[in-house]
N, C-alpha and C positions, 0 to 999 in steps of 0.2 A: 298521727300514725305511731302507735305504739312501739314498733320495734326499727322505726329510722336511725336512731344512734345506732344501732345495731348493727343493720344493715351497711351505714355507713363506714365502721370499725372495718367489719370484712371486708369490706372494699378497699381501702385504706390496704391494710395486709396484703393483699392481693398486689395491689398495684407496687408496692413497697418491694414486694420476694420479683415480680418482673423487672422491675428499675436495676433491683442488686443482682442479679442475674450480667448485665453488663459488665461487674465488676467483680467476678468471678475469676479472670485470668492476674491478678494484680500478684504481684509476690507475695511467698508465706509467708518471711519476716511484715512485711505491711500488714496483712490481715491479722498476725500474731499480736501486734503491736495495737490493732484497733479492740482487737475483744478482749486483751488485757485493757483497754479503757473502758469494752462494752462493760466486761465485768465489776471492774471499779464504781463504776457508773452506778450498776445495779445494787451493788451492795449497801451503795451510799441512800439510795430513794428508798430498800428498805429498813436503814438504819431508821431515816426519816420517822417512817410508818412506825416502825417498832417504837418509839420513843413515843409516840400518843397513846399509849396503853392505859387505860380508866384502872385495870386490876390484874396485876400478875400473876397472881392464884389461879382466875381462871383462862389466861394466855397458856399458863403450865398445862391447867390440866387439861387443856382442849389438845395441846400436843402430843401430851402423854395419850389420853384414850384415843384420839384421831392416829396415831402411831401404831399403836394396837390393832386395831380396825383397818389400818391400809395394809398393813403387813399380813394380815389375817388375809384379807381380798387379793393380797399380791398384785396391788394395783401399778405397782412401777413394771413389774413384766407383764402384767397383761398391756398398758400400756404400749412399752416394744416390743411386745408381738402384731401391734395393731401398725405400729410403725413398721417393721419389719416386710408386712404383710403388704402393706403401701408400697415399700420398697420394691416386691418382688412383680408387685401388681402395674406399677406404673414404669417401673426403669428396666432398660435394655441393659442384655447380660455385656458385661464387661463396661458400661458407663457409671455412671457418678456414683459413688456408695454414699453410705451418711446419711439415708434417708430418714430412719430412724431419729438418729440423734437430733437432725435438723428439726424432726417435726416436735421430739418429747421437747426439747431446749425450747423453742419458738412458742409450743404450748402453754407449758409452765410458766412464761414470762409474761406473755397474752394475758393469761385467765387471772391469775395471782394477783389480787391488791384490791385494796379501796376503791379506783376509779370504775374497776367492772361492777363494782354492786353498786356502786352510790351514783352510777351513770344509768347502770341499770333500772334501780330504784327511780331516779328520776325522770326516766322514761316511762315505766309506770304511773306511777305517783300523779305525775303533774307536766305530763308531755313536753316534759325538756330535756332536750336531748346534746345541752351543748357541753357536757361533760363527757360523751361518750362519743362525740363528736372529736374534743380536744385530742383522748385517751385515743380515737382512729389516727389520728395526723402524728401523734409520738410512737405510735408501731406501726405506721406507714416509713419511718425515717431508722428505727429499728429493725424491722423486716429488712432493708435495703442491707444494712451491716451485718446482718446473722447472715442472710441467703449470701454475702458475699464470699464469705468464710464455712458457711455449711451447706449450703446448694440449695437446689427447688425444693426440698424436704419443706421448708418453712411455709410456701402455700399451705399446704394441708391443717397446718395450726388453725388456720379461719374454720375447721368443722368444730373442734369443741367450742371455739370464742362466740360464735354464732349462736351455740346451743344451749352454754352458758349465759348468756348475757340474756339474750333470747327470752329462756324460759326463765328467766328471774323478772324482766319487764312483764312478760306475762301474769305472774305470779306478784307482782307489787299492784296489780290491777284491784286484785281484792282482799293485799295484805293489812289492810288498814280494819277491816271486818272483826280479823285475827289478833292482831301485837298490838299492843299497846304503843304511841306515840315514843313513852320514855326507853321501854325498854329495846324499840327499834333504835334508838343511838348509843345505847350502851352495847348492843349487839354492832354495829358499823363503827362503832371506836375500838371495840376492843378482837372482832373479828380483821379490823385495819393492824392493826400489832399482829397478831397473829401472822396475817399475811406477808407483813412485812420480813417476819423471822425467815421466813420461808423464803422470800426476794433474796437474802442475804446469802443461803443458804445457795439460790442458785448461782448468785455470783461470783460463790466459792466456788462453786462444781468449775466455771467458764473459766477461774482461773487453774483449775485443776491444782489448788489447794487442797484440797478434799473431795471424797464420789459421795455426798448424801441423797440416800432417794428421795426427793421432794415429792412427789406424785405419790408416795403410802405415807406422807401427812397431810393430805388434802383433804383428808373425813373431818382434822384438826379444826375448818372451818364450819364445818357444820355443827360438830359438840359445842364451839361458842355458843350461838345459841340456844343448846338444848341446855347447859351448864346455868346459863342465865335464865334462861326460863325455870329453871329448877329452883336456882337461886332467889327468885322471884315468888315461888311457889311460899317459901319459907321467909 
């Protein structure tokens, strides 16, 4: 079955935002003090990533034009309008706010990285799913700690992760028709950097170091490979 990691993941997430839901009353200093680790945490897995980078040039310029391109679509506010929209749609007037924030944060950490494509891909590829399987039980343990500190918002992350991952297994079904072998790992090494800057990037936001919109450099992953395939052309 093609899309079991998948599946799996969301489920995972689901059960993860229910567990951390118990743990919603804990003091603010405690919860302060945990996602000042989540964020540590985060910042360090996408140091990780970003240091496997095959070519800097085109890590650059997939951020530069994917920068352009999300700004242009105003993909971070459409975004929190769709969270906003959740918000207004699911939660009773005067209960838990943050819906938003919980879903774009829990999103972005979700979807971002190597393991969703290369679990993805391997779902595809070659019906193995235990990479996306792992990557479900690390944001099932994740989920627990965001929803603890940003409320039920975080369920709602499993729509893009699903759809994401989803349609890329889908799509690795008959990637192989298409890409070339080599140039499919130069695209997964150097779209893994990429992502990873962007991990970093969230980690900052969670420690409110900085506000970067990470959601209008998400096209950043998709220029990697039109960059390389260009690059390839020539």
């Amino acid at each position: 079955m093609v899309l079991l990691g998948t599946i799996i993941n969301g489920i995972c997430i689901v059960g993860g935002t229910l567990v951390g839901l118990f743990f919603t009353k804990i003091p603010a200093t405690f919860k302060e003090t945990v996602m000042n680790g989540v964020g540590l945490a985060v910042i360090l897995i996408g140091l990780q990533m970003g240091f496997e980078v095959n070519s800097i040039v085109i890590v650059l310029l997939s951020l530069l034009s994917g920068a352009i391109i999300g700004e242009s679509l105003h993909l971070e506010e459409r975004l929190e309008a769709f969270g906003k929209w959740l918000e207004r749609k699911f939660m009773k007037s005067g209960s838990q706010t943050g819906l938003a924030e919980a879903f774009i944060t829990a999103s972005l950490i979700f979807v971002i990285g190597a393991l969703s494509v290369i679990g993805a891909l391997d779902g595809g590829l070659r019906n193995d799913h235990e990479v996306l399987i792992t990557k479900g039980i690390i944001d099932g343990f994740v989920a627990v700690v965001l929803t603890s500190t940003f409320g039920v918002g975080v369920i709602f992350s499993v729509i893009p992760v699903v759809l994401y991952e989803g349609s890329i297994a889908l799509l690795a079904t008959q990637i192989n028709r298409w890409v070339p072998e080599q140039m499919l790992d130069l695209f997964i090494t150097d779209m893994t950097a990429t992502g990873g800057l962007m991990i970093v990037a969230i980690g900052l936001n969670i420690l409110n170091v900085t506000k970067i919109r990470v959601a209008n450099l998400l096209p950043a992953l998709v220029m990697v490979g039109v960059i390389i395939y260009i690059q390839q052309l020539f």
